[in-house]
C-alpha positions, 0 to 999 in steps of 0.5 A: 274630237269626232266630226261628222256633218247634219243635213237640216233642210238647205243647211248642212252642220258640222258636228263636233262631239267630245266626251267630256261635253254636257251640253249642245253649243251652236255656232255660226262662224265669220265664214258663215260654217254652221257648227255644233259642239254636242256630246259623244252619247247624243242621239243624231235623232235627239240632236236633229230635233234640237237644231230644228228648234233653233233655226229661226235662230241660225237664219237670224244669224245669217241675215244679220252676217250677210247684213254686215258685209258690203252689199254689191249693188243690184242692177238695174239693166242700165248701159254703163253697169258692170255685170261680174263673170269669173271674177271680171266686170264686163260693161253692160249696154242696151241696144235697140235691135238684136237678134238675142235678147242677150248676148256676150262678145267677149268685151261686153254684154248686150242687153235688147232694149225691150228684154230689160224687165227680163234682165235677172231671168235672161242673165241666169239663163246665160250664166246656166248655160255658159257655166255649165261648159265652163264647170265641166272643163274645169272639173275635169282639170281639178279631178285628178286631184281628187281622184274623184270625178262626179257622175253629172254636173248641174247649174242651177239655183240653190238658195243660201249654198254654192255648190252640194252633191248627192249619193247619186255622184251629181254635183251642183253649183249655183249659178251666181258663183260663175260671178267669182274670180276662177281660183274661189270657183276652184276652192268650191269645186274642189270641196265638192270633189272631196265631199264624193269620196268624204261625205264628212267634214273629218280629218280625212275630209280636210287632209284631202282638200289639203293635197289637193290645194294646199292654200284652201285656207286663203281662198275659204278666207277669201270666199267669206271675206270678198265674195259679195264685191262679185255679186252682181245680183246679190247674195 
């Protein structure tokens, strides 16, 4: 089986072709991976127009996978709730005065009493701002691994992805992944790396991820399986 990937909106597809196949299969798998099972001689134009007829189906698919993990619950910028970075939960509590709307100590988040209904905002500015040194030093630790290393490094909101990179050599991470214990960020960092020198989900892809961290499949696993107990501020 050839493997290549098909970019669709915000969604990327790992196509699989075979001679022997006469039909198109999509699959949405356990860890939320798009797949395409397509024949060898399929147009990449005839098979991007079929995709585009089934995405209503592949969003339904993954409303109905996000609906069946644990939901983490949402917060409600109270003293007392639990707010998740790099894997840890740190107490959150309201002060009357401060200086910074928001502020961590090390030990806790505190959060200005009169700054609650800019909670969600306040904590991805932080989460932005903090992640973006956190991932650079951290990218520069895995990048020998690789033997990539991106041209720049951004934190910003990217919907239903975690991370995704261009032809530009830019690599970009959500900023609700800083929410997860560092060894799932690693796995993220390390995929993207990879994807600078593979742009294909291929064999080449995959042995590559392999000498770079040899358990990748455990901390995939992992991703998929426990990664909404971290959330804070939901999927």
């Amino acid at each position: 089986m050839n493997a290549e990937s098909l970019q669709v909106g915000q969604l990327t597809f790992e196509v699989r072709r075979t001679a022997r196949r006469r039909t198109v299969e999509l699959m949405v798998d356990r860890d939320g991976a798009l797949r395409i099972y397509a024949p060898d001689k399929m147009a990449s134009e005839e098979l991007t127009r079929w995709v585009k007829g089934k995405m209503a189906w592949v969003y339904g698919r993954i409303a109905l996978k996000a609906e069946s993990r644990p939901n983490a619950k949402l917060l409600e910028f109270a003293s007392g709730e639990s707010v998740n970075y790099l894997g840890r939960g740190y107490r959150l509590k309201v002060v009357q005065t401060q200086t910074e709307a928001l502020k961590f100590d090390g030990a806790r988040f505190l959060l200005r009493r009169n700054c609650r209904a800019r909670g969600l905002e306040l904590f991805r500015q932080w989460y932005r701002r903090t992640g973006t040194e956190w991932l650079q030093n951290r990218v520069r630790v895995l990048a020998p691994r690789v033997g990539s290393a991106p041209a720049d490094i951004r934190v910003r909101d990217l919907g239903f992805r975690w991370a995704s990179c261009n032809g530009n050599g830019t690599v970009q991470f959500h900023w609700k992944l800083l929410q997860f214990p560092a060894r799932l960020v690693d796995y993220i960092i390390i995929h993207e790396l990879t994807h600078l020198v593979h742009p294909r989900h291929d064999k080449d892809f995959w042995a590559c991820i392999e000498r770079a961290l040899p358990d990748w499949r455990e901390r995939k696993e992992q991703l998929a399986e426990d990664a909404t107990r971290y959330l804070s501020f939901g999927a």
